[in-house]
N, CA, C and O of each residue as an XYZ file, in Angstrom:
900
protein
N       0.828     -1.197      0.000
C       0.000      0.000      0.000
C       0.871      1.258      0.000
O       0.486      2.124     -0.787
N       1.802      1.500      0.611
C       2.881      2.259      0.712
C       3.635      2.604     -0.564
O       3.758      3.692     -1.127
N       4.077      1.485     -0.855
C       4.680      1.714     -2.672
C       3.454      2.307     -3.600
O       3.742      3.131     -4.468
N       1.999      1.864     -3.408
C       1.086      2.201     -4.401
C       1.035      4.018     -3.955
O       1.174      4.693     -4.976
N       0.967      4.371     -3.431
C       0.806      5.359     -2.721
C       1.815      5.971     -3.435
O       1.535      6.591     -4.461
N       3.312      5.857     -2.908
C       4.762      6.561     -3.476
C       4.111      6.717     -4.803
O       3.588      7.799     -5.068
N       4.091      5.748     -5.659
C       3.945      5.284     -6.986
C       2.898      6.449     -7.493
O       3.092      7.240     -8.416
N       2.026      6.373     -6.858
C       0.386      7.081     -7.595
C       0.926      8.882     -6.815
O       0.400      9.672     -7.599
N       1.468      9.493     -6.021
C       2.332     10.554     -6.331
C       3.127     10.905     -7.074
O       2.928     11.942     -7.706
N       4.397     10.099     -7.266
C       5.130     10.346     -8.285
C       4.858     10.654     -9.755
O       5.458     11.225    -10.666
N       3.424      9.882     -9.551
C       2.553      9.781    -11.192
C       2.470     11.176    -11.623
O       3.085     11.778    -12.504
N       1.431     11.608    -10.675
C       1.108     12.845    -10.646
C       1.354     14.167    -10.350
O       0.713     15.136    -10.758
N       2.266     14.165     -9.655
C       3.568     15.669     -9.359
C       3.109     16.215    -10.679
O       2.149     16.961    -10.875
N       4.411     15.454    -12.021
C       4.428     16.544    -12.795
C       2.835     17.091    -13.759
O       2.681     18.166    -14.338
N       2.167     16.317    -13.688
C       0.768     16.513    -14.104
C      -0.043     17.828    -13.293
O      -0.613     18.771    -13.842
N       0.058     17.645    -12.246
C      -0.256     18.984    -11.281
C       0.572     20.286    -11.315
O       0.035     21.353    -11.018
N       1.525     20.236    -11.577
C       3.121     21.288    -11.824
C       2.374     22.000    -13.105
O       2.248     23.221    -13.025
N       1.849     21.317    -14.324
C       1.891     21.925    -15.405
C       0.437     22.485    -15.407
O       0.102     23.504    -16.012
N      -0.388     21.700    -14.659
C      -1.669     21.718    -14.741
C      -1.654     23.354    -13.954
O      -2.386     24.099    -14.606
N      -1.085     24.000    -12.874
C      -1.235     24.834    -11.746
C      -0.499     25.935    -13.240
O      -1.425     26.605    -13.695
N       0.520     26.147    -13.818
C       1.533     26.982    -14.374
C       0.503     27.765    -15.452
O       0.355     28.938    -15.796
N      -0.238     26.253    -15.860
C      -1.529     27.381    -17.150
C      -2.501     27.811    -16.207
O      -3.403     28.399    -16.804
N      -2.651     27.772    -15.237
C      -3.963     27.948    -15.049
C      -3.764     29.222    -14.073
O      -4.722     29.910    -13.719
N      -2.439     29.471    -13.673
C      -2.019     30.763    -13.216
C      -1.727     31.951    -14.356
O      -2.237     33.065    -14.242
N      -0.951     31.632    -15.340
C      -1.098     32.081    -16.399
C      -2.522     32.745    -17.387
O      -2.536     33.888    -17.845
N      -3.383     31.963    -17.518
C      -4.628     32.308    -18.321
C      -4.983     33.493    -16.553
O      -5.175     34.677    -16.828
N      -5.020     33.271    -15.570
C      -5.586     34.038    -14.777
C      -4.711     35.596    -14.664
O      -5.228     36.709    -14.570
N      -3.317     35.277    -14.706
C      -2.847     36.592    -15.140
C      -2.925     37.125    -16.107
O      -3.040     38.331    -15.890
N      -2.930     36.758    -17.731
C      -3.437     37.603    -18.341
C      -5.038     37.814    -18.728
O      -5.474     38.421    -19.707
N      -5.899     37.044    -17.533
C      -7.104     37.628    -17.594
C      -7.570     38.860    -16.391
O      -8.192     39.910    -16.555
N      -7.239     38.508    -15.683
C      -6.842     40.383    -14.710
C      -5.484     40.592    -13.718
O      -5.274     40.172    -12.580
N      -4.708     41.355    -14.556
C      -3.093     41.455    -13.997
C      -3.532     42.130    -12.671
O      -2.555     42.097    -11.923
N      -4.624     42.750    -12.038
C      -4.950     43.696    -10.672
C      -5.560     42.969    -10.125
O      -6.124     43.503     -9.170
N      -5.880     41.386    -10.287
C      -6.661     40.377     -9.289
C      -5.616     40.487     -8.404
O      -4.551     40.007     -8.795
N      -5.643     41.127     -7.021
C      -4.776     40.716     -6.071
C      -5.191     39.187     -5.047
O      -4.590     38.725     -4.077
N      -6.148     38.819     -5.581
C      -6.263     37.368     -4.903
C      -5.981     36.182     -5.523
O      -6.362     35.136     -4.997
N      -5.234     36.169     -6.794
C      -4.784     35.300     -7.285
C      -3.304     35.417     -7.423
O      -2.972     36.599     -7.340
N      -2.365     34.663     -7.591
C      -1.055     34.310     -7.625
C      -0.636     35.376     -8.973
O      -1.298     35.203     -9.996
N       0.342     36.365     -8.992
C       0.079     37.343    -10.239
C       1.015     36.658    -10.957
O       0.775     36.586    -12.163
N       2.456     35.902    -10.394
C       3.126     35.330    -11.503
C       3.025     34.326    -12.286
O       2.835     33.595    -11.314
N       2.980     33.683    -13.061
C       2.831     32.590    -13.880
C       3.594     31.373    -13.449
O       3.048     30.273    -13.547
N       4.972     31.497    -12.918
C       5.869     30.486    -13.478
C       5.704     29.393    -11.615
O       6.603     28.764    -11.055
N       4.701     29.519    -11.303
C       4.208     28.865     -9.787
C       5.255     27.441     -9.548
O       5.209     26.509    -10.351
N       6.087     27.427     -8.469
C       6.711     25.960     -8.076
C       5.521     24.773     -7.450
O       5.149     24.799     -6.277
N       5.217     24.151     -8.074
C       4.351     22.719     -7.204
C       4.745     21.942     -6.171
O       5.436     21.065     -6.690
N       4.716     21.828     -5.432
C       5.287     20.485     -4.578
C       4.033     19.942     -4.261
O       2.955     20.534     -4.205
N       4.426     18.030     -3.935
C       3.012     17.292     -3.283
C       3.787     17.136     -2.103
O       4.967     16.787     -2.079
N       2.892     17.477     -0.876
C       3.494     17.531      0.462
C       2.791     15.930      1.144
O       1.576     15.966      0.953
N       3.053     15.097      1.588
C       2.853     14.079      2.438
C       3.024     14.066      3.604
O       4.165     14.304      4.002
N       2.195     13.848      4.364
C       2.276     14.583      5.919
C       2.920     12.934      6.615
O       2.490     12.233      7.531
N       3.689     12.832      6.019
C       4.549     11.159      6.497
C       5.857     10.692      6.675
O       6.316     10.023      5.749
N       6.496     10.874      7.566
C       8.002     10.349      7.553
C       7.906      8.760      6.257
O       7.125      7.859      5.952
N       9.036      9.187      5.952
C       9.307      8.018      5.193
C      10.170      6.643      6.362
O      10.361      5.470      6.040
N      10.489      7.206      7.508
C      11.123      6.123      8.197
C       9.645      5.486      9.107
O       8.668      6.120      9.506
N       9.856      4.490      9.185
C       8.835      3.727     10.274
C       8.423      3.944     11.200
O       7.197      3.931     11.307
N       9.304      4.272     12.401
C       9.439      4.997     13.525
C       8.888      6.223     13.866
O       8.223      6.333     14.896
N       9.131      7.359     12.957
C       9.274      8.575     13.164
C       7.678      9.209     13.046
O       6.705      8.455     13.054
N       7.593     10.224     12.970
C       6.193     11.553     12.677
C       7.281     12.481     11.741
O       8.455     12.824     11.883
N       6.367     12.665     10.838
C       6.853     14.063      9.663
C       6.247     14.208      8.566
O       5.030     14.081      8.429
N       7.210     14.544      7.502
C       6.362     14.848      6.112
C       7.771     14.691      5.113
O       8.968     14.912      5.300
N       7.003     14.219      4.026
C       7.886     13.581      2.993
C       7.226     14.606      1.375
O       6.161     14.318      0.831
N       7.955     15.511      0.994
C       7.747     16.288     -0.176
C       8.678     16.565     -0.908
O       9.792     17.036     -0.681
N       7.694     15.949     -2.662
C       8.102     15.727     -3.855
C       8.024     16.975     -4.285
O       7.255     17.873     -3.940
N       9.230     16.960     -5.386
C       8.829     18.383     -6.403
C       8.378     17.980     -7.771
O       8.050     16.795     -7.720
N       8.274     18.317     -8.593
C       7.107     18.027     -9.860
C       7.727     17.032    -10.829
O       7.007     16.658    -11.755
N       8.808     16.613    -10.754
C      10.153     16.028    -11.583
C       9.444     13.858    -10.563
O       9.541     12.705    -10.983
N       8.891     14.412     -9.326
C       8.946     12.957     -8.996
C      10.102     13.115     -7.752
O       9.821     12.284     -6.888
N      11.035     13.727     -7.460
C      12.201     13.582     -6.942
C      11.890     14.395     -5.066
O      11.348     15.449     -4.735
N      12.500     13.349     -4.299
C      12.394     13.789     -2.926
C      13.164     15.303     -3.043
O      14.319     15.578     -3.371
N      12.008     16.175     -2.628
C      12.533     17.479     -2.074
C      12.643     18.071     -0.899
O      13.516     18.878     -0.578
N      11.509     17.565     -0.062
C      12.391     18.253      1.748
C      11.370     17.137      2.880
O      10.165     16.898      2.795
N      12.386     16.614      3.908
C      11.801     16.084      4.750
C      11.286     16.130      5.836
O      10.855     17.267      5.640
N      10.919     15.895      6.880
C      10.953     15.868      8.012
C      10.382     14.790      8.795
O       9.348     14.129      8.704
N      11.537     14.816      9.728
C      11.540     13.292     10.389
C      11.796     13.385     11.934
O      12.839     13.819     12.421
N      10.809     12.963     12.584
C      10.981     13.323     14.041
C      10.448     12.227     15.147
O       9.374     11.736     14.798
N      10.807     11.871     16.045
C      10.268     10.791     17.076
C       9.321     10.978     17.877
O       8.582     10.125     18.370
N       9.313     12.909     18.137
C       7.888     12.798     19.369
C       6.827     13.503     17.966
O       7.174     13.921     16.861
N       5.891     13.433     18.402
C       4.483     13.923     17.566
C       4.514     15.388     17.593
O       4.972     15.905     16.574
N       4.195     16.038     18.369
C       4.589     18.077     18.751
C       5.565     18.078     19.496
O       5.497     18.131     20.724
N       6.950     17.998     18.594
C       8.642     18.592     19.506
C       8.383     20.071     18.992
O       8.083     20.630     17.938
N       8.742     20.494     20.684
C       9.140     21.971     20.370
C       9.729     23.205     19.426
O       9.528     24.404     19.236
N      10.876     21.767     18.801
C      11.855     22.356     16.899
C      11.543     21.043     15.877
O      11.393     19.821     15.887
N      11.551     21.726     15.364
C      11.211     20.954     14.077
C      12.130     21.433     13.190
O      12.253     22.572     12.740
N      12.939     20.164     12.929
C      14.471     20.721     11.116
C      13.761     20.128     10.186
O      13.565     18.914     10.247
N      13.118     21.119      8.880
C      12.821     20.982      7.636
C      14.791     20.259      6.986
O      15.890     20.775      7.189
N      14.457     19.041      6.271
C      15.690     19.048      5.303
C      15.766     19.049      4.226
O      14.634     18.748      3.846
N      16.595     19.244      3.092
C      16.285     18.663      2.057
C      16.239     17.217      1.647
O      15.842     16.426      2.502
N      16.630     16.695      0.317
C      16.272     15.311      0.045
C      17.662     14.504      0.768
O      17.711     13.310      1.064
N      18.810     15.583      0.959
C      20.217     14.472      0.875
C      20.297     14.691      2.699
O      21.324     14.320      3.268
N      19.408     15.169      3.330
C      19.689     15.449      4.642
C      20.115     17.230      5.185
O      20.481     17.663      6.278
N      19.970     17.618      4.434
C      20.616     18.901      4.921
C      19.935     19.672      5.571
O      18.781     19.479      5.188
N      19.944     20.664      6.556
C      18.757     21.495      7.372
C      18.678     22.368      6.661
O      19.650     22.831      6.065
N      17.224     22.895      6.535
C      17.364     23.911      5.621
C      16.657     25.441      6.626
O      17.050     26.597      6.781
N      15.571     24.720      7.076
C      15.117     25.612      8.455
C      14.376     25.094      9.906
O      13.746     24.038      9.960
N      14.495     25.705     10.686
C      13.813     24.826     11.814
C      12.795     25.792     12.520
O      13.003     26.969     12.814
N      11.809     25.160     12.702
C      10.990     25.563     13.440
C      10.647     25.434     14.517
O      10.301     24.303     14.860
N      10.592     26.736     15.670
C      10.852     26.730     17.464
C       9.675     27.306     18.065
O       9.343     28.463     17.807
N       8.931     26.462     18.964
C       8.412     27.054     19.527
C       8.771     28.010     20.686
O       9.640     27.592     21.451
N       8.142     29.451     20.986
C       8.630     30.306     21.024
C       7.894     30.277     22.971
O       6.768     30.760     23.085
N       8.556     29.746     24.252
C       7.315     29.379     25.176
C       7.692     30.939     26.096
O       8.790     31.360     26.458
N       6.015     31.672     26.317
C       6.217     32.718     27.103
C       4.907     32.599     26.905
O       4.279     32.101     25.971
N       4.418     33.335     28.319
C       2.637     33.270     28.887
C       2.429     34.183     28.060
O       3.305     34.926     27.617
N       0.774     34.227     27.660
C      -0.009     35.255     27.012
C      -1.112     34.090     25.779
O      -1.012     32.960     25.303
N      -1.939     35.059     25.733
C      -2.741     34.039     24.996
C      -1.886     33.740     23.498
O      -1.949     32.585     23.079
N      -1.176     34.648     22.774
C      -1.086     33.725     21.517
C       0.176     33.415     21.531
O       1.231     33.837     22.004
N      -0.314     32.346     20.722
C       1.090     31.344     20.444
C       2.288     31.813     19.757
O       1.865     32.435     18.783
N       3.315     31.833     19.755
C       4.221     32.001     18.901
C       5.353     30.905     18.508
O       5.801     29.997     19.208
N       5.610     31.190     17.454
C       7.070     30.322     16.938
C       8.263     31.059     16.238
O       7.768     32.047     15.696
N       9.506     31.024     16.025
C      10.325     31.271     15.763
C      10.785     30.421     14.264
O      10.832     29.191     14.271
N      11.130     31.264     12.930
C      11.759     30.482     12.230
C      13.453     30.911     11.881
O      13.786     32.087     11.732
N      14.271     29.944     11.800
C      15.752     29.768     11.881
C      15.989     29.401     10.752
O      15.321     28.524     10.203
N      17.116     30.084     10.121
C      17.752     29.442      8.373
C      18.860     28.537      8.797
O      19.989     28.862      9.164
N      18.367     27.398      8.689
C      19.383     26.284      8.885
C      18.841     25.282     10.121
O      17.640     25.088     10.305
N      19.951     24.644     10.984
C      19.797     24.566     12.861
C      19.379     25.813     13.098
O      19.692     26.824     12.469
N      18.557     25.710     14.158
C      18.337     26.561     15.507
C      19.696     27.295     15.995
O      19.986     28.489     16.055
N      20.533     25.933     16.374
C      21.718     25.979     17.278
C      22.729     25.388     16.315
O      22.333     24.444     15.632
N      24.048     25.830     16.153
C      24.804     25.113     15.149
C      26.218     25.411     15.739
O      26.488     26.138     16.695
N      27.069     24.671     14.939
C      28.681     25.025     15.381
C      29.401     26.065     15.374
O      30.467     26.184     15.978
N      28.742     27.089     14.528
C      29.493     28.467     14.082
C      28.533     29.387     14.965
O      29.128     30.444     15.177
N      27.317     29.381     15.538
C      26.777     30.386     16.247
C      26.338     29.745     17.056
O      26.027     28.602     16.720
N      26.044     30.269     18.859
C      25.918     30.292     20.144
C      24.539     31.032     20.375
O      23.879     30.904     21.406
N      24.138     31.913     19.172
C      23.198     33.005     19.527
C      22.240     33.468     18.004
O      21.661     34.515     17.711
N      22.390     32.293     17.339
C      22.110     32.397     16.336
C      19.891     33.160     15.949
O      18.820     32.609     16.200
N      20.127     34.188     15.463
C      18.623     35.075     15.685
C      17.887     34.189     14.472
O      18.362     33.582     13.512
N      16.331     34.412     15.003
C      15.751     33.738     13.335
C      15.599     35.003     12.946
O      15.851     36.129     13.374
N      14.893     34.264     11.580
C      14.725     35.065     10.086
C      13.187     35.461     10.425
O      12.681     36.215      9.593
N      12.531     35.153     11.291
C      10.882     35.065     11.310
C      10.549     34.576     12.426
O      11.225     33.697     12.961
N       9.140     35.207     13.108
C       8.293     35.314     14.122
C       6.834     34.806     13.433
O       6.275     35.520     12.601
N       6.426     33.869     13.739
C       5.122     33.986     13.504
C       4.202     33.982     15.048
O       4.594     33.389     16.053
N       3.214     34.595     14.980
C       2.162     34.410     15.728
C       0.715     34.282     15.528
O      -0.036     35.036     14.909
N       0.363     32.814     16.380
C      -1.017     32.757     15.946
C      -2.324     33.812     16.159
O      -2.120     34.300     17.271
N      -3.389     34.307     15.694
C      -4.130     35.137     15.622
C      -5.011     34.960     16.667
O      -5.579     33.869     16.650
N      -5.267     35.628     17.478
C      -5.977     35.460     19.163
C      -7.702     35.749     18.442
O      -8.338     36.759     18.741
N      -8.191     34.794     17.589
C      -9.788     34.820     17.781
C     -10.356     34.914     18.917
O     -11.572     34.977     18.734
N     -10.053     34.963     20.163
C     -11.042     35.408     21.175
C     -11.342     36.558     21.184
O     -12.458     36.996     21.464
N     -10.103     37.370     20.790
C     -10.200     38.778     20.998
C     -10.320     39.945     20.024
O     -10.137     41.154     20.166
N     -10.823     38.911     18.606
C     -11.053     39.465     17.528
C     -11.495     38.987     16.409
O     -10.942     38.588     15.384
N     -13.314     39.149     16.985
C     -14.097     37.719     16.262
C     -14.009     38.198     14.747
O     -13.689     37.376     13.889
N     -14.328     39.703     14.361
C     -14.077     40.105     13.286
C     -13.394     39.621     12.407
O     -13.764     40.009     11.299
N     -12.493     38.891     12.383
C     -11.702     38.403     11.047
C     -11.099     36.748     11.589
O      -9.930     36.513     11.894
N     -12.097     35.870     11.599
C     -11.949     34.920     11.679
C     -11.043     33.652     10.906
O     -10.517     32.635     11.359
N     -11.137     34.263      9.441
C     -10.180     33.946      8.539
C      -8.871     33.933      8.918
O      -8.155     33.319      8.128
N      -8.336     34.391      9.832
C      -6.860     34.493      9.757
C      -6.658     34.036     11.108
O      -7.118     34.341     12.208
N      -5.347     32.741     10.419
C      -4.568     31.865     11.017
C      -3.550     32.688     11.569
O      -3.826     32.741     12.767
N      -2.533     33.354     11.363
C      -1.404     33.768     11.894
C      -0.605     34.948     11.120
O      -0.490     34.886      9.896
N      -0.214     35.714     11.646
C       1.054     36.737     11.346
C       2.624     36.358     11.449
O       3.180     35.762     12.372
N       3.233     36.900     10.168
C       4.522     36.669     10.108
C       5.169     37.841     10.114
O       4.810     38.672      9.279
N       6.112     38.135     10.920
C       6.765     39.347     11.067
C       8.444     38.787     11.020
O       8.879     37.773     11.565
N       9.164     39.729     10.244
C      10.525     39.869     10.380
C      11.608     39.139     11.111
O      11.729     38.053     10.545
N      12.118     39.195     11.713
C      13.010     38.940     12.807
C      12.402     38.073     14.315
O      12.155     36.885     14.521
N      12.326     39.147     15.078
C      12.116     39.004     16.533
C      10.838     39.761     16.560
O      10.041     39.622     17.488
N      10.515     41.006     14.995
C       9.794     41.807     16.132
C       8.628     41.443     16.445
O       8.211     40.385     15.973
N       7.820     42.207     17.302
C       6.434     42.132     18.165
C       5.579     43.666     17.788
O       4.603     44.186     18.329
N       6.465     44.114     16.572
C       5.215     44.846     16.070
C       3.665     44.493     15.228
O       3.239     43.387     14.892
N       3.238     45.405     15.100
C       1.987     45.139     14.229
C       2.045     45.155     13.289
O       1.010     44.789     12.731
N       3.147     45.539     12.421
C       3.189     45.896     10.592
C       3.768     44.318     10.654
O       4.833     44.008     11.187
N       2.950     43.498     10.075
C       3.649     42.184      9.478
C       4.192     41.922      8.339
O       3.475     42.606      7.609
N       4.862     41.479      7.733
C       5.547     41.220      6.514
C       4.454     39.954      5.948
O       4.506     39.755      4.734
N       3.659     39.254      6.599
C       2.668     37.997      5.684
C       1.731     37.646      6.761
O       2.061     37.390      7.920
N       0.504     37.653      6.274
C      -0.595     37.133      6.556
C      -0.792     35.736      6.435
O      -0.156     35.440      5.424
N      -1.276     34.780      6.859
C      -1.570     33.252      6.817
C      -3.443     33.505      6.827
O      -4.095     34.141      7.655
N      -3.960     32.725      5.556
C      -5.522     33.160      5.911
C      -5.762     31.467      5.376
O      -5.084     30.641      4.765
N      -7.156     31.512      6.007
C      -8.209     29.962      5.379
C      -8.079     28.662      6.379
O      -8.262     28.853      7.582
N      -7.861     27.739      6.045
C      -8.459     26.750      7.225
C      -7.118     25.634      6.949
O      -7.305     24.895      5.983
N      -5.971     25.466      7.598
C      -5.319     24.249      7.566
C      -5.622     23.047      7.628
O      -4.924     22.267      6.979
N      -6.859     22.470      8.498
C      -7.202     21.667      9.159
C      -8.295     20.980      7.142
O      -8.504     19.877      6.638
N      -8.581     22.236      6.789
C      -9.109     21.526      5.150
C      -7.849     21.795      4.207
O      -7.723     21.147      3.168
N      -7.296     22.370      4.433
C      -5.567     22.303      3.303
C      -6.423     23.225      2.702
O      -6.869     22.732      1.666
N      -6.958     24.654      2.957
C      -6.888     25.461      2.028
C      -6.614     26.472      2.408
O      -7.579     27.224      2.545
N      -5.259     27.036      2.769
C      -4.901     28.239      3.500
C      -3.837     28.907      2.142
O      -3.169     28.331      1.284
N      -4.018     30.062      2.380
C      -3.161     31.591      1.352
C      -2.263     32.295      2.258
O      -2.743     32.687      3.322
N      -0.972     32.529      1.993
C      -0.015     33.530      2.746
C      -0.292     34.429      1.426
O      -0.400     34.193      0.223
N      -0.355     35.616      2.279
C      -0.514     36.958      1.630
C       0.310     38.308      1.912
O      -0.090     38.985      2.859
N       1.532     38.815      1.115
C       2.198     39.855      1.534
C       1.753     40.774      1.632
O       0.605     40.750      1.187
N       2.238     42.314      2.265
C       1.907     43.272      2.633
C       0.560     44.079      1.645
O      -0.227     44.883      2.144
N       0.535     43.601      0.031
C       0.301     44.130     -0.831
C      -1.283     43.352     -1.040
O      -2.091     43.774     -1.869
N      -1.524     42.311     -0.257
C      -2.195     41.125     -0.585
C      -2.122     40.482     -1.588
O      -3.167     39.914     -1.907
N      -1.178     40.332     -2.295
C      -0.875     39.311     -3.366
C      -0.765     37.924     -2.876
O      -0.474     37.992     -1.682
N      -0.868     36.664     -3.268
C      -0.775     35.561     -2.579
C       0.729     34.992     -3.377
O       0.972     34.866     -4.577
N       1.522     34.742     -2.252
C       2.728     34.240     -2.316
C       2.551     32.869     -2.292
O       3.272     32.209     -3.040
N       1.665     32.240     -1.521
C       2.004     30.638     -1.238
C       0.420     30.085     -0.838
O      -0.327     30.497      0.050
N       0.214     29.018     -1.818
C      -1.216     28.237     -1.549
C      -1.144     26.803     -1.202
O      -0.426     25.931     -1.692
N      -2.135     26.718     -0.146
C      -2.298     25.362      0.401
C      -2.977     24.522     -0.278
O      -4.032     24.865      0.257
N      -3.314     23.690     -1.014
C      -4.698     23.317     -1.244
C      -4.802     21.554     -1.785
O      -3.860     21.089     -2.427
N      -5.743     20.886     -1.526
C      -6.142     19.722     -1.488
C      -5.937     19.210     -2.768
O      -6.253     19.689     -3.857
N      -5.109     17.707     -2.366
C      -4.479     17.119     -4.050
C      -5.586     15.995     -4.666
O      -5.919     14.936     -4.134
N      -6.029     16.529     -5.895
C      -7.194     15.075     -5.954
C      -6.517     15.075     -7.604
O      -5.829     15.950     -8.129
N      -6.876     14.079     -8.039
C      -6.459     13.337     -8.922
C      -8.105     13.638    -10.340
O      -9.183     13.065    -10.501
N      -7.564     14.545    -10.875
C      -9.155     15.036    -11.599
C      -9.229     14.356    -12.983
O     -10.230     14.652    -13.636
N      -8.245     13.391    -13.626
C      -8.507     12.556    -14.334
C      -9.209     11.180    -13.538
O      -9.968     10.604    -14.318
N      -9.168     10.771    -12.700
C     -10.332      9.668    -11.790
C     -10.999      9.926    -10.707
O     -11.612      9.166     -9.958
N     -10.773     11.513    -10.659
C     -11.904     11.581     -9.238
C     -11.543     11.387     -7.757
O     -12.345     11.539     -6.836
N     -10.343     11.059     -7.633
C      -9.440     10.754     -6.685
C      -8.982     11.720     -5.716
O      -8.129     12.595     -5.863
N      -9.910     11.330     -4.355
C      -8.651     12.822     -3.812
C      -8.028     12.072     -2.161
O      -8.392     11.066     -1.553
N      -7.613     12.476     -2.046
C      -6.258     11.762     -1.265
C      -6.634     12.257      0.129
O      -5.917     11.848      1.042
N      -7.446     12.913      0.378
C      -7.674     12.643      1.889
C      -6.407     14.393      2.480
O      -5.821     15.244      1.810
N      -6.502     14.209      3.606
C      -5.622     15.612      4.074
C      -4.352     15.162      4.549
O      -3.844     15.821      5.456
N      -3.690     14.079      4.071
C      -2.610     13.462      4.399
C      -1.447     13.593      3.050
O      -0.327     13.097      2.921
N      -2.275     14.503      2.123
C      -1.705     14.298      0.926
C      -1.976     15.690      0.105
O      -3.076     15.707     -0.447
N      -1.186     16.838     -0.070
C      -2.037     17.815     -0.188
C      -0.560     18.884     -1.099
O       0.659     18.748     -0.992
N      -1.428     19.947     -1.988
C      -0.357     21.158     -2.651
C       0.454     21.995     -2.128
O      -0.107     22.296     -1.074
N       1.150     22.409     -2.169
C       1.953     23.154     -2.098
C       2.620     24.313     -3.295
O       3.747     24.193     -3.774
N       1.737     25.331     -3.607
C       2.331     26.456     -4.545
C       3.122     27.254     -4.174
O       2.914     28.111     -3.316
N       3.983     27.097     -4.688
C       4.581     28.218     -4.629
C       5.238     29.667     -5.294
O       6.310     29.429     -5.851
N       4.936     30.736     -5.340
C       5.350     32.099     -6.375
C       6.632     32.145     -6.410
O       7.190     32.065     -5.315
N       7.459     32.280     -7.587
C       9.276     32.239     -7.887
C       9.516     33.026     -7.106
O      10.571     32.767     -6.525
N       8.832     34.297     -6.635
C       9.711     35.274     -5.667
C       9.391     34.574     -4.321
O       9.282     35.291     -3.326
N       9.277     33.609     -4.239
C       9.258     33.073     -2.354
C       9.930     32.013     -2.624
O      10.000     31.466     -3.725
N      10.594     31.593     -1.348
C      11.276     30.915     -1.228
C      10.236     29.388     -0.540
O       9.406     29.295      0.364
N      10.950     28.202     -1.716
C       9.875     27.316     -0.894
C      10.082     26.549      0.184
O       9.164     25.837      0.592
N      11.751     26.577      1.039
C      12.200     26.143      2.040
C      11.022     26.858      3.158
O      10.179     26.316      3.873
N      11.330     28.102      2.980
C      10.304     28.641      4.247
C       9.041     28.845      3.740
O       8.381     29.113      4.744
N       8.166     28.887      2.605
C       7.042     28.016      2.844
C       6.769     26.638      3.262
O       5.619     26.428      3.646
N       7.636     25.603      3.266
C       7.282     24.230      3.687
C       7.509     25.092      5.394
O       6.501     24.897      6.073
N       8.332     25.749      5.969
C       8.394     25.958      7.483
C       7.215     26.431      8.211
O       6.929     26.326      9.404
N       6.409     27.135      6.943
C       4.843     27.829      6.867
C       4.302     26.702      7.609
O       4.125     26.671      8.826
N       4.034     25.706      6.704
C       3.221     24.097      6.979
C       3.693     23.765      8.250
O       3.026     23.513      9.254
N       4.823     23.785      8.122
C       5.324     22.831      9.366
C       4.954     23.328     11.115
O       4.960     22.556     12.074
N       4.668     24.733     11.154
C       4.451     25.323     12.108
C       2.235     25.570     12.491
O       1.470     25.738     13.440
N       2.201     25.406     10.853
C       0.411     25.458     10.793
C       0.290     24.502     11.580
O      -0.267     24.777     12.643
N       0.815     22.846     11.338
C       0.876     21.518     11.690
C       0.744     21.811     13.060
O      -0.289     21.639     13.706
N       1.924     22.306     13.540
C       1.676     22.443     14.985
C       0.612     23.084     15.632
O       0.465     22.824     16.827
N      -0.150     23.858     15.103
C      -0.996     25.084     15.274
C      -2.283     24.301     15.357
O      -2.856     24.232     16.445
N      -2.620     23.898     14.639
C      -4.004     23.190     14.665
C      -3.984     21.967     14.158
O      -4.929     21.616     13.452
N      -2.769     20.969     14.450
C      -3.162     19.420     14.416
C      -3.524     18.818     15.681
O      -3.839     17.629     15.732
């Protein structure tokens, strides 16, 4: 079942890759000022698998459109505090920290590379996210979390997280509301096939980087699995 599975992904990566590239395309040159659609054309695909490939472990195993392992994650407890995104040959690419201090919302920390490594003692992340305190602001229910800069704890965020993880259909949206990075549910539309929420898209816009969109996921995961 496991091989059929590998097998019936691999099928379909590049079928979805090409399928997402026109269909971003015909939408940009049908309104270049839709700011709710993806404005560039040339969109990266990944199929994300919410599955360690080792036996043992909890993680996620994601292909890029070619068929070919692109970033892993492999871990022993179910919610560890860091989480190392790798690539296919092992390498860290970012890790994700939970960030622990009282107050209602949650936060996490994202790191380019280790957290902690041999060359730095004090190493700062690249990114703050914090989850969105719906108790205290029924008004915009849509939104999962804020991404800000560095460390800070201001209010001007650099990306919005909007839509529902828990259905794989969530949008990061920059300052401009353009959508940088889409979540969304992988079904198989030549048989009708859809794979359940264990098996799901990953878009990504050439100007984002898709290491730290998979760190996006990896921290949603924690957020509301």
């Amino acid at each position: 079942m496991l091989r059929f599975l590998k097998l019936s992904i691999f099928k379909r990566c590049r079928v979805d890759n090409e399928h997402h590239h026109y269909h971003h395309k015909v939408e940009e040159n049908k309104d270049m000022t839709n700011n709710n659609n993806i404005i560039i054309s040339a969109c990266k695909s990944l199929t994300v698998w919410r599955k360690s490939l080792l036996v043992s472990c909890q993680g996620f195993t994601v292909f890029g459109s070619d068929g070919n392992l692109a970033y892993r994650v492999d871990s022993y407890i179910k919610h560890p505090n860091e989480i190392v995104l790798m690539d296919g040959y092992g390498k860290p690419i970012v890790t994700v920290s939970r960030n622990k201090r009282l107050g209602l919302n949650e936060s996490w920390f994202i790191y380019e590379g280790e957290a902690k490594d041999s060359s730095s003692s004090s190493k700062k992340p690249i990114f703050n996210v914090q989850r969105h305190a719906h108790i205290l602001l029924q008004n915009n229910l849509n939104t999962l979390a804020y991404v800000y800069k560095g460390v800070s704890d201001e209010r001007h965020y650099a990306y919005v997280i909007e839509g529902s993880y828990r259905n794989r259909s969530c949008k990061v949206l920059d300052e401009e509301r353009r959508v940088v990075v889409e979540i969304k549910k992988k079904q198989d539309t030549t048989k009708g096939v859809s794979y359940g929420s264990q098996v799901f898209l990953l878009i990504v816009s050439p100007s984002f980087d898709s290491g730290f969109a998979m760190g996006i996921i990896l921290l949603l995961d924690q957020m509301f699995s």
